[in-house]
C-alpha positions in Angstrom: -23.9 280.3 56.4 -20.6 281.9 55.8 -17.2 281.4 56.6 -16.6 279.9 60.2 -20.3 279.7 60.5 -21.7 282.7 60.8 -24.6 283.7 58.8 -24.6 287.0 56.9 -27.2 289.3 57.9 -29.9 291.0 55.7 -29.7 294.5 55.6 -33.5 296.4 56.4 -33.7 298.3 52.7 -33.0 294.7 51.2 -35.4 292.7 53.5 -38.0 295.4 52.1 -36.8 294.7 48.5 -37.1 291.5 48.4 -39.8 290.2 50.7 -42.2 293.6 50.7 -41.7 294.3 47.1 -40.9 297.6 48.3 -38.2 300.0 46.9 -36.7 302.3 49.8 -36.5 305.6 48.9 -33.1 307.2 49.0 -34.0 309.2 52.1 -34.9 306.2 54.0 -31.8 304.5 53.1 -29.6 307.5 54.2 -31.6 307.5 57.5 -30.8 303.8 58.2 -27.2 304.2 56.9 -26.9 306.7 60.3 -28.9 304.8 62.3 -26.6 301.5 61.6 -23.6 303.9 62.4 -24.2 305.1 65.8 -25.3 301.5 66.8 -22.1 300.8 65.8 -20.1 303.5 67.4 -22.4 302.1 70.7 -21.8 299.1 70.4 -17.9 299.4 70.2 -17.7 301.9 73.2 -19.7 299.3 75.5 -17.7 296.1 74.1 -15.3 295.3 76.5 -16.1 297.6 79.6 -19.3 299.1 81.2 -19.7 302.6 80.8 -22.4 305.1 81.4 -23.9 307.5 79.4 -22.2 310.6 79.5 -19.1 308.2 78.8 -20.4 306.9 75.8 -21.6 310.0 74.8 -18.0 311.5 74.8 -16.2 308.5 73.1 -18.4 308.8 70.3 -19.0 312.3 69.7 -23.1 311.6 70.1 -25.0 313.8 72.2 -26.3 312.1 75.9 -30.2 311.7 74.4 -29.1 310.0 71.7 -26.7 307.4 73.6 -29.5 307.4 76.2 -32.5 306.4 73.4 -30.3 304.1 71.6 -29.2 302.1 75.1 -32.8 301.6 75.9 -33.6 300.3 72.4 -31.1 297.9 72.8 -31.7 297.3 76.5 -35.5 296.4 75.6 -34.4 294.0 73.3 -31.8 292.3 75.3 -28.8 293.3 74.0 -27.4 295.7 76.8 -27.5 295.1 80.4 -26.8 297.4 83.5 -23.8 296.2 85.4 -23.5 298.8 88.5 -24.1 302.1 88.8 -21.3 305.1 89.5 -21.1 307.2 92.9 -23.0 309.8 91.0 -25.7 307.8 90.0 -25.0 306.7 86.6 -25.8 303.3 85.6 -23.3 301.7 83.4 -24.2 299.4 80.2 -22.3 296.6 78.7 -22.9 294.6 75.2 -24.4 291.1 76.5 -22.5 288.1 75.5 
């Protein structure tokens, strides 16, 4: 554990280092790399207020599919949830605390 009791996380290339044995080539790295970042841009966007796709989408510079696949990643493994929907149809997704 780490300061204030939080636990550092493992990043996925070392997880395959060091319990696979496996060295990840530099192309797989990259592609996790810019994975990590627009989870990150995501997850900002949706921190403090509910927002729909196309919101998202324009706050971080990602196209709709994108925002769209990445929500329902993270809605599948419980770590977005729908909190209304707009006039217009749009659900809107928050981080769950």
């Amino acid at each position: 554990m780490g300061a204030k009791g939080t636990r550092k996380r493992k990043l996925t290339v070392h997880i395959l280092r060091d319990r696979l044995g496996l060295k990840p080539s530099k192309e797989l790295i990259e592609t996790l790399k810019k994975q990590n970042e627009i989870k990150n841009k995501i997850f900002k966007a949706i921190k403090d207020e509910a927002k729909t796709v196309p919101e998202i989408a324009k706050e971080t510079g990602l196209d709709t599919t994108t925002v769209f696949w990445y929500l329902m990643t993270f809605y599948r493994h419980g770590l977005v949830e729908e909190v209304g929907k707009t006039d217009e149809g749009y659900f809107k997704y928050k981080l769950k605390r």
